[in-house]
N, C-alpha and C positions, 0 to 999 in steps of 0.2 A: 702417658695414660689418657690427660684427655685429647688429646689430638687424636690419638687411637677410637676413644669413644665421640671423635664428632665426622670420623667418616663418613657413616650414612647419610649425614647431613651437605657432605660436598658433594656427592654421589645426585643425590635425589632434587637439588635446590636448581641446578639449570631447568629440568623438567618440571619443577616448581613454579620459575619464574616463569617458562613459556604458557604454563597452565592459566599464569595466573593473568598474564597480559593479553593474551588472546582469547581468554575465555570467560574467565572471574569477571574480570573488568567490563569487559562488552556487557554480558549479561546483566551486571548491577546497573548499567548506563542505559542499556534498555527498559530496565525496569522503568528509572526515573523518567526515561523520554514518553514513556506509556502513558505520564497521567499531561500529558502536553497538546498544543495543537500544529505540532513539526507537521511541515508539507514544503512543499515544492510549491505552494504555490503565496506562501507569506517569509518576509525576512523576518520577521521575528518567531520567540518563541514561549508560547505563552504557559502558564500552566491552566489546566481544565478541571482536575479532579479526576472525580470517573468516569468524565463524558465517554470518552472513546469503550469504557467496558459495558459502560450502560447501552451503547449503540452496538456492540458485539453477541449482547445476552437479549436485546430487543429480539421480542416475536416476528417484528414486520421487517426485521432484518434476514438476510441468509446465509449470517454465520453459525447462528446453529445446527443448519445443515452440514457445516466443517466437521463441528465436533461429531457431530450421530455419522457421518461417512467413516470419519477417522477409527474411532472406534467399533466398529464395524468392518471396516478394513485389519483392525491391527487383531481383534477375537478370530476375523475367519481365516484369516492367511495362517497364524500360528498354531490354531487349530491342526486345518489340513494339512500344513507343512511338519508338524509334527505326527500325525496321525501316517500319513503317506510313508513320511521318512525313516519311520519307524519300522512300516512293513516293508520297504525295501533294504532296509539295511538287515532286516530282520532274515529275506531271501537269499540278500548278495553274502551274509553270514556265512549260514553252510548248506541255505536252503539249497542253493543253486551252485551246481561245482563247475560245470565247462563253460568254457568262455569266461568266467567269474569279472575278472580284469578287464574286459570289456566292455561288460557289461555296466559295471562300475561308473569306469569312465563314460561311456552314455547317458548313464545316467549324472553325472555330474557338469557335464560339457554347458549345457545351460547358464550355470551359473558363474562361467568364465565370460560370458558372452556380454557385449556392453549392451546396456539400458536399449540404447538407442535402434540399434541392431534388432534387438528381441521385439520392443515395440511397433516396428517399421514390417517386421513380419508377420507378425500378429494382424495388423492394420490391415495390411493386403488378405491374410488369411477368414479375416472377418467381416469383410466387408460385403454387405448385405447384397449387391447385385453378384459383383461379378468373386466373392469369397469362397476360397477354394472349401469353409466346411458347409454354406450354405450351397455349394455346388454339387457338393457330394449327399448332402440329405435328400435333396430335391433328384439325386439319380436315384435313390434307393425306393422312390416313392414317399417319403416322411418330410413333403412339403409343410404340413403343419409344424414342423420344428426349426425350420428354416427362420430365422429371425436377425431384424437388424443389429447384432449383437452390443457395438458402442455408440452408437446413435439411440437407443430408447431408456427413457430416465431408468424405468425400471428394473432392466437386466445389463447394462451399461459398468455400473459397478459389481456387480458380479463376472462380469467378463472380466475386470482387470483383476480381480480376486484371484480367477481363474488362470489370467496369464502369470502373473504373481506367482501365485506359486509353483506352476512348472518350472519359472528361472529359479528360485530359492531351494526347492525341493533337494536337490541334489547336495548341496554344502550342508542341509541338515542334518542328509545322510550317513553324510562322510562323518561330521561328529557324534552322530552314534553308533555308526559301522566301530568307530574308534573304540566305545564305551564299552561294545560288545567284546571285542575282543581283547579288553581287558578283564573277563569273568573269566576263572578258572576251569579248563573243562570237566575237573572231577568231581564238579556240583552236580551238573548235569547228570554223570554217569550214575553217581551215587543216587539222584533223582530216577533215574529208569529201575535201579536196580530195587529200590523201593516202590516199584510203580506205577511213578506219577508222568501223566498225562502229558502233551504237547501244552495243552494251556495251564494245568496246575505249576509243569514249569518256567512259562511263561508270567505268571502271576507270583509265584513264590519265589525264584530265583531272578530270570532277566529285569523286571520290572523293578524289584527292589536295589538292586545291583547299579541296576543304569538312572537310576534316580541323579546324582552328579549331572551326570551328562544330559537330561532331560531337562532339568533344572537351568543350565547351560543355554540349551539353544531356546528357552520358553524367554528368557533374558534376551538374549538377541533378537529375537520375531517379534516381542513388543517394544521393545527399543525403537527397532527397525519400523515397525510399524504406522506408531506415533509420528514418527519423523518422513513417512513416506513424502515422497516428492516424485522422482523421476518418472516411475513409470506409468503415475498418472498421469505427468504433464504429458507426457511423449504420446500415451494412447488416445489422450478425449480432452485434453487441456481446461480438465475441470468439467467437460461438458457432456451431455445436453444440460441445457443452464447450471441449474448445481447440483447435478445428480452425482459428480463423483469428485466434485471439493472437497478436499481436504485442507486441514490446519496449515502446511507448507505450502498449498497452493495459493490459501488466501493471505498467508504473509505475502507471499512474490507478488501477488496481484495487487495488496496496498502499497505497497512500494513501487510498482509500477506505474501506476497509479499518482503518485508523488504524496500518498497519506502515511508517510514516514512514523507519525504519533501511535494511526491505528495498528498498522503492520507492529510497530513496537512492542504495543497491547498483546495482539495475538500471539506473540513472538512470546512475551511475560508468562502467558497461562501455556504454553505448552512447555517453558523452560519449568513453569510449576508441576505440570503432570508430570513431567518427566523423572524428576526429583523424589515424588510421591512416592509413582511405583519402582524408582531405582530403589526405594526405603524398603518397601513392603518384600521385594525378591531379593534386596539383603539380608533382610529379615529371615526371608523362607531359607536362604542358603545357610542363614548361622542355624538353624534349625535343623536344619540336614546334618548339615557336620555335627554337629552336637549328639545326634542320633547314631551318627555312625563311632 
């Protein structure tokens, strides 16, 4: 009987250990090396306190620029990618019957596609002299919309927002395409037959229904978001100066750099964000289910 009740225990402990060696351990060892002055450019290793967070939260510094991107990055992507996703899964539903399959997949293709690939087209796509949208504004006559689109501080990160989410759009699709068609269709029926509206069913039936599944990918977009890396490095490499730094940028760039201590730091407060709102959409999820 107990060998029987320590099953789960063999089962789960390799996944355990690999958790815990690769990830538990890095993370606490980074914390400690955060309050240090580790570089490449000293063999020792000193302790500092909070020099390194004090020089991250400094005003006359430009990592809090990291942070106001990141978070900005991670509200608007999940936003539109859920707002979008929504309405097309909402179409490829039963909005739209021929082709349906095709369409699908079109619109999911994107986000099979590597970082690198999607960046690399975008780049040629946007580039402000010879870029096939500023080429096309400027035949329409709507020269004043013509812009350098990742070379200007200002619309720079908006453009990666932008490409962002056309590759993401698609995979958020599919897991609500999924959510939808696990609603019964005799809600619905029972819904017209009383009635009610395209949007009252919307509101009263699909919205409450797919909540799960919403709940789902809001968890993944700010996960995702937080941690974004690639396809900023790939479109603007942080740049125009730091108009599209992010938290994973400026880790790769202290450690590039050889300020192993700072990157540490930086590396500490997003492994705390992260933590936070894993807590808070824990939270929101045990609240859900409790509901349901």
């Amino acid at each position: 009987m107990k060998l029987r009740n320590r099953y789960p225990l063999y089962f789960v402990l390799p996944a355990l250990t690999l958790y815990l060696v690769f990830f538990i351990i890095p993370n606490i060892s980074g914390i400690a090396l955060s309050f240090t002055d580790w570089s490449s450019y000293k063999t020792e290793i000193n302790f500092t306190g909070l020099e390194n967070f004090e020089k991250i939260f400094s005003p006359d510094e430009a990592f809090l620029a990291y942070f106001s991107n990141t978070f900005v990055f991670t509200i608007s992507t999940s936003v539109l990618k859920l707002i979008i996703g929504l309405a097309l899964a909402l179409m490829l539903n039963r909005g739209i019957k021929r082709f349906v399959h095709l369409y699908r997949t079109m619109v999911y293709l994107p986000a099979v596609l590597p970082t690198l690939v999607v960046a690399l087209i975008f780049k040629s796509i946007l580039n402000p002299a010879t870029g096939l949208l500023n080429t096309f504004l400027r035949s329409i006559g709507a020269d004043a919309l013509a812009s350098p689109w990742l070379v200007h501080p200002g619309i720079a990160l908006w453009s990666v927002i932008g490409v962002d989410t056309w590759k993401g759009v698609g995979y958020i699709m599919v897991i609500l395409l999924a959510g939808l068609q696990t609603i019964p269709q005799e809600y619905y029926e029972a819904a017209e037959v009383d009635g009610a509206g395209a949007w009252s069913r919307l509101r009263h039936i699909t919205l409450p229904l797919l909540m799960p599944a919403i709940l789902v990918v809001t968890v993944l977009n700010i996960l995702y978001g937080l941690r974004v890396f690639d396809i900023v490095y790939a479109l603007t490499n942080g740049g125009p100066g730091y108009a599209t730094e992010v938290l994973a940028t400026g880790i790769f760039r202290a450690f590039g750099q050889g300020l192993y201590g700072l990157g540490t730091a930086i590396n500490s407060i997003l492994f705390v964000i992260l933590i936070v709102a894993g807590y808070f959409v824990i939270r929101l999820l045990q609240r859900q289910s409790a509901r349901e």
